[in-house]
N, C-alpha and C positions, 0 to 999 in steps of 0.2 A: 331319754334323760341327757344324754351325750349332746346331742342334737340342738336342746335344748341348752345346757352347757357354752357350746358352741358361741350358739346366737348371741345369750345373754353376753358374754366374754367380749364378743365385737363389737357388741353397742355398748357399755363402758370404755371401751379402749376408742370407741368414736369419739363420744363424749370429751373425753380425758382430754384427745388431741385437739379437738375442735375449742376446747378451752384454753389449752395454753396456745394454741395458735392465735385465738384471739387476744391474748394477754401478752401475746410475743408482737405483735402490732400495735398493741396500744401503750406500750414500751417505748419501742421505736418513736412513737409519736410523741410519747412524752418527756423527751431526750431536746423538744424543743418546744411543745406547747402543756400550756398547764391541764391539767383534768377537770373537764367542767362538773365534775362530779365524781366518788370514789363509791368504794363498796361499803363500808361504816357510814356513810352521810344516807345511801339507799337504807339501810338497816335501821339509822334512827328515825329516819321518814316515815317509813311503814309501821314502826312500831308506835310511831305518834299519833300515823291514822289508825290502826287499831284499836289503840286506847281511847282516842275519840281527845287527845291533849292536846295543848298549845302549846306550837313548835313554830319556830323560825330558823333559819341556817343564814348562818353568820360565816360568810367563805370570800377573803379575799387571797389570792396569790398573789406574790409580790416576789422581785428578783433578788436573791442573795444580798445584793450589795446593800436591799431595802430593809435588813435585818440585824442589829444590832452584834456585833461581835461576841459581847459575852452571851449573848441567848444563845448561839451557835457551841461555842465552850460550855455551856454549863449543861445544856444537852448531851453533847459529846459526853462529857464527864458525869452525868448524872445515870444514862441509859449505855452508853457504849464506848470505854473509853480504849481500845482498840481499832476504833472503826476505821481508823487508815490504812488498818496493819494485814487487816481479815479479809476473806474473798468473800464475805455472805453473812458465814454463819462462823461464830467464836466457840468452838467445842471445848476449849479451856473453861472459857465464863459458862458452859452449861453445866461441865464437870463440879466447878464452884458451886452453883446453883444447886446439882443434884445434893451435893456432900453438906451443904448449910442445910437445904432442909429437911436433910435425915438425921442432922444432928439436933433440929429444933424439934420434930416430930412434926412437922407441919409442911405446910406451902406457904413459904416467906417469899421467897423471889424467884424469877424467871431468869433466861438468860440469853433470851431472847436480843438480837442483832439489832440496829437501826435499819438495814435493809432489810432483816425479816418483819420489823413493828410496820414496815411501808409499803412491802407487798401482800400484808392482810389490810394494809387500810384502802387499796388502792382495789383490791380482788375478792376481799372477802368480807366476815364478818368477824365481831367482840366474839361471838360463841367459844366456846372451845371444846374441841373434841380431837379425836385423833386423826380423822379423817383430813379434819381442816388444816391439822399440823404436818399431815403427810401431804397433802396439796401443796402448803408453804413452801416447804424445802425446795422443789426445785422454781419455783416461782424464785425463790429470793437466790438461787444460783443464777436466772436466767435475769433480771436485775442489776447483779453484778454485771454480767457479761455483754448486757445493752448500754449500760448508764454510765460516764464515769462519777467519782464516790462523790464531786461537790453538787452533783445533778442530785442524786440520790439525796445527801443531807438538804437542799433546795427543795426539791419534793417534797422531805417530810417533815420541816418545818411548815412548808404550807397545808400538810394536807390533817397534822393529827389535833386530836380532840383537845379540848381545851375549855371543856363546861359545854352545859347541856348546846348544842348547837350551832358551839362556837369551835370552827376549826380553822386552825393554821394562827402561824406567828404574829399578824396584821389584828385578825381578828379578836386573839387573844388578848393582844396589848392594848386593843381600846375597849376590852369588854373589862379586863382586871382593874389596868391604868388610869384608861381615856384620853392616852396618845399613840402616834404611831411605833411600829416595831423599830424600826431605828434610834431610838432615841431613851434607850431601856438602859436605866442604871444595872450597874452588876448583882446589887442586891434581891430588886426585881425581876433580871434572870434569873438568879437561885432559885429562888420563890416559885419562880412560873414553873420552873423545867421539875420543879418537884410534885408538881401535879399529875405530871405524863401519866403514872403510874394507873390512877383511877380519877379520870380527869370529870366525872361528874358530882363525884362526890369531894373531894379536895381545894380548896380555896387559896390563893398563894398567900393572902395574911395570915392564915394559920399555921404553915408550915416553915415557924419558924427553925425549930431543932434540924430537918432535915434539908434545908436551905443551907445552914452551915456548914452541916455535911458538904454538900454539893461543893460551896467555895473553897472546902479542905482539897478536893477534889481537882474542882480548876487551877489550881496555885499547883499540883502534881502534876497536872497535865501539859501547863506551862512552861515548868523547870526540863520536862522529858523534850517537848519542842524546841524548850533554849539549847538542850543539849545535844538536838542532831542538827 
């Protein structure tokens, strides 16, 4: 049983390494070229072929400057509005997260990082379990520690979901729009960035109440910029 103990223990811990080594390379790489592909785009692939459904991927990267300022802001402020401040992970905003929803009795919100939503989109899968969340962690330290933070918000405008097959900012603004990402009214970023949440079922015409949210949001995020 020891024996046995043993073996199993080394071939996990092989595993383990032999994956974030590969994700520690593909890091590095992505610090200056795009991903021609991420771990959620593998997941809805398969799940398409499975079900035997009509699927297409919608996947343009495009560089920072090709992205609208308020879609970067209203991202910022809608998902992560520390993300300057935090090395990965905001254990404040989980602290938040845990205490709101013990006090709803529910699961209302996550508190989840822009660098942790990008090294599950980039490494893993939607699933969730614990397993995938103890993966996460140090993925999204090792993240930090490869990327600087405008690389990282660059990445994850390009890479997350945004309707069934449509991933990244390019793609989004001419599947919602039917123009390019630069050229995106602030209201329109509101709209869009409040989809993040559950980007296949969400529409940015409908969300109007928490669009507003969002620009309550950007106008806070602003004021704290103006002020340092």
């Amino acid at each position: 049983m020891r024996s046995w103990l043993r073996t199993a223990m080394r071939s996990i811990l092989l595993v383990l390494g032999s994956y974030y080594a590969l994700c520690t390379l593909l890091l590095i790489a992505y610090r200056w070229v795009d991903p021609p592909i991420t771990g959620v785009q593998i997941q809805r692939s398969v799940a398409a072929w499975w079900t035997e459904a009509d699927y297409e991927r919608s996947y343009e990267p495009v560089s920072l400057r090709e992205i609208d300022d308020d879609l970067e802001l209203a991202v910022v402020s809608a998902e992560d509005t520390r993300f300057f401040q935090h090395t990965g992970i905001d254990w404040k905003a989980i602290g938040e997260a845990i205490e709101d929803n013990r006090e709803r009795g529910r699961m209302y919100r996550g508190g989840s990082t822009i660098t942790q939503q990008l090294a599950k989109n980039l490494f893993q899968t939607t699933h969730s379990s614990l397993i995938r969340k103890g993966l996460e962690v140090p993925l999204t330290y090792l993240t930090e520690l490869l990327l600087p933070k405008e690389r990282i918000l660059e990445l994850y405008l390009n890479v997350i979901e945004w309707g069934p097959g449509v991933f990244g900012a390019e793609a989004a603004s001419r599947y919602h729009y039917g123009h390019s990402a630069d050229t995106m009214s602030r209201w329109h970023a509101a709209a869009l960035a409040a989809c993040i949440p559950n980007p296949l079922v969400r529409r940015p015409r409908r969300m109007d109440s928490y669009a507003r949210t969002i620009l309550g949001r950007m106008r806070q995020v602003e004021r704290f910029e103006a002020y340092f």
